[in-house]
C-alpha positions as CSV (number, residue, x, y, z in Angstrom):
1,X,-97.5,-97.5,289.7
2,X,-100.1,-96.5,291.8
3,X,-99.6,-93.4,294.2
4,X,-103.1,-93.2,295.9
5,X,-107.0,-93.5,295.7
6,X,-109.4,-90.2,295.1
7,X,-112.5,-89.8,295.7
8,X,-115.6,-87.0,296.1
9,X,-117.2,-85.9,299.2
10,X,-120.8,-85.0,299.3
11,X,-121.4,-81.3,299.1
12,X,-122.3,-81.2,302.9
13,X,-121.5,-78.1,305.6
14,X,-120.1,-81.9,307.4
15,X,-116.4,-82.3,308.6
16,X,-115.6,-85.5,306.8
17,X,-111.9,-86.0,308.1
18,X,-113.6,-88.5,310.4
19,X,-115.0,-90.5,308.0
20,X,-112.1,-90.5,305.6
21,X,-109.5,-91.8,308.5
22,X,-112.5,-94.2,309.5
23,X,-110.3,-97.4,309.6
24,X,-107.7,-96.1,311.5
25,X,-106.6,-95.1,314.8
26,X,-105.6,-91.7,314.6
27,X,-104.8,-91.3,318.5
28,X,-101.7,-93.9,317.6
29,X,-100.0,-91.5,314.6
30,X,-98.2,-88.5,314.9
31,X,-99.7,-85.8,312.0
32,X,-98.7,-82.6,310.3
33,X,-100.7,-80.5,309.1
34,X,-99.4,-79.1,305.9
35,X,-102.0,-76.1,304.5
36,X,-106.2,-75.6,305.9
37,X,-108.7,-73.1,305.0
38,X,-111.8,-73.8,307.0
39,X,-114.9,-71.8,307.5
40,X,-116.4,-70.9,311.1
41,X,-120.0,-72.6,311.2
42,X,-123.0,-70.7,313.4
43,X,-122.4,-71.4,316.3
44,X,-118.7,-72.2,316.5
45,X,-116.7,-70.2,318.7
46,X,-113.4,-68.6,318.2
47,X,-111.7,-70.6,320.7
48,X,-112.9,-73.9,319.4
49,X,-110.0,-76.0,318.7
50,X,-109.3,-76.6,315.2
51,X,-106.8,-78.2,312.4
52,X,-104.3,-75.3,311.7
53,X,-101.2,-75.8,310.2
54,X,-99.0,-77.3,313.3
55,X,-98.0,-80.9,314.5
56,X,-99.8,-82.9,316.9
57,X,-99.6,-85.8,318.3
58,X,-102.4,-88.1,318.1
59,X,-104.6,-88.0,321.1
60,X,-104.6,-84.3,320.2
61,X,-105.1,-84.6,316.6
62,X,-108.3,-87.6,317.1
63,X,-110.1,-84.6,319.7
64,X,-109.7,-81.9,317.2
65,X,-111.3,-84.2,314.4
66,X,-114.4,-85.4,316.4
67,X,-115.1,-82.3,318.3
68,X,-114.2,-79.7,314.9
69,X,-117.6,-78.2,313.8
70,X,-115.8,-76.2,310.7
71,X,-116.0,-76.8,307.3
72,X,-112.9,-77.8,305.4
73,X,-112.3,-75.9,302.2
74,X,-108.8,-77.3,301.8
75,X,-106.5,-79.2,304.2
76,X,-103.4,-81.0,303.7
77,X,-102.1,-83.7,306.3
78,X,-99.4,-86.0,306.5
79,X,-99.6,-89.1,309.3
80,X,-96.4,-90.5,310.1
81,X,-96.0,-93.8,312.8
82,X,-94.0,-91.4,315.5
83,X,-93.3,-87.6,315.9
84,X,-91.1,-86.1,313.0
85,X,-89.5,-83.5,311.7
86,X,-88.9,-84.2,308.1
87,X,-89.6,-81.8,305.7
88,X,-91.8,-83.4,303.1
89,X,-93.3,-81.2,300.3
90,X,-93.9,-83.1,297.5
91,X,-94.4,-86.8,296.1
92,X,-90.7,-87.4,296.1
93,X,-89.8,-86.7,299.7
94,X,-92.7,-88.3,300.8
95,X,-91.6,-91.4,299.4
96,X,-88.3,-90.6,301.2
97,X,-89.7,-90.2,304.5
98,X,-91.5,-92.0,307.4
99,X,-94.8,-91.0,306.5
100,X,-97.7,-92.8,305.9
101,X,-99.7,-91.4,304.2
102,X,-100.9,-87.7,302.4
103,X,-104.8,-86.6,302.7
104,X,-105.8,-83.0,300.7
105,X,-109.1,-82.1,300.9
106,X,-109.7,-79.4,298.0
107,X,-112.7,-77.2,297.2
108,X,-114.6,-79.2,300.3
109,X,-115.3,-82.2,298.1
110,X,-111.9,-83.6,296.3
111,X,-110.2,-86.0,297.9
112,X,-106.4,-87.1,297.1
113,X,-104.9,-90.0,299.7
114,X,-100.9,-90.7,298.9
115,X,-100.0,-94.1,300.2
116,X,-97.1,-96.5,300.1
117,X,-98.6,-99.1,301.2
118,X,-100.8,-101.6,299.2
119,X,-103.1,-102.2,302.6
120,X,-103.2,-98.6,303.6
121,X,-104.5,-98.3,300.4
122,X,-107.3,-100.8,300.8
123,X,-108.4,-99.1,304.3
124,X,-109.0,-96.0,302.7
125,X,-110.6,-97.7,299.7
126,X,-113.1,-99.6,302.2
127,X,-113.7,-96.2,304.1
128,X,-115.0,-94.7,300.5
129,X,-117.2,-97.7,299.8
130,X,-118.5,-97.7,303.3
131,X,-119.2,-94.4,303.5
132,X,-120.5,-93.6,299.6
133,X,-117.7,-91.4,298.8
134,X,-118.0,-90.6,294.8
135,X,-116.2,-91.7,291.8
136,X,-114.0,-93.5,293.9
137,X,-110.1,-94.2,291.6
138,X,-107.0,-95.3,291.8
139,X,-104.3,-92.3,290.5
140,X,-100.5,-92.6,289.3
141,X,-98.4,-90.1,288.1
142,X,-100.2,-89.5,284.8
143,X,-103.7,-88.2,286.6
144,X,-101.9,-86.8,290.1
145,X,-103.0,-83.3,290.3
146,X,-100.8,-81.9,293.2
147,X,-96.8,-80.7,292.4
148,X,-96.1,-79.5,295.6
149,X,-98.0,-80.3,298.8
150,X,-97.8,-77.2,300.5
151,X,-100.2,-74.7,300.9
């Protein structure tokens, strides 16, 4: 069975987030964010909002991701269709839960997407072709490289 689609970023000093979540509209969600590790580009400032690990709701969420000028190392998110406060660690529980979906972004470039849904899957498959991600797969349990989801 398949669990989600991977990809690779280019090696870019670019947030990507946008371009990953390109087909859907992240103001509507509710998202938590689960571990990040980003590093301050010139000219950022300390203030600047940015993904840290919290909840927000989606208007919130969709500002932070157009106007963040960091550069994600690693992040873990989780979008789920209203505000939540299930605990959800691991591939398990997030099939138990309302979630959506599961993005990690590791070493800038690796891209694991969890989904339960056969046309959430195809979204973020078309965002990957549309945007030239790299050796763009499908993963199941035999190739999934995260045990737990936390940071």
């Amino acid at each position: 069975m398949i669990r989600g689609i991977r990809f690779e970023l280019p090696n870019e000093r670019e947030n990507s987030l946008e371009r990953i979540l390109d087909n859907f509209d992240i103001s509507k969600l509710f998202w938590r964010v689960l571990f990040s590790d980003t590093f301050m580009r010139a000219g950022s400032r300390d203030d600047e909002k940015h993904l840290k690990c919290s909840d927000f709701m989606g208007i919130e969420f969709k500002e932070i991701v157009e106007k963040n000028r960091n550069y994600i190392i690693h992040l873990g998110i989780l979008a789920f269709p209203t505000e939540s406060k299930e605990e959800v660690c691991d591939y398990q529980t997030f099939l138990n839960s309302s979630a959506e979906f599961f993005v990690a972004i590791i070493d800038s470039i690796l891209v694991d997407i969890y989904v339960k849904e056969k046309g959430t899957l195809e979204l973020f498959e078309k965002a990957a072709q549309k945007h030239g991600f790299a050796e763009t797969e499908f993963f199941t349990e035999e190739n999934d490289r995260f045990v737990v989801w936390s940071g």
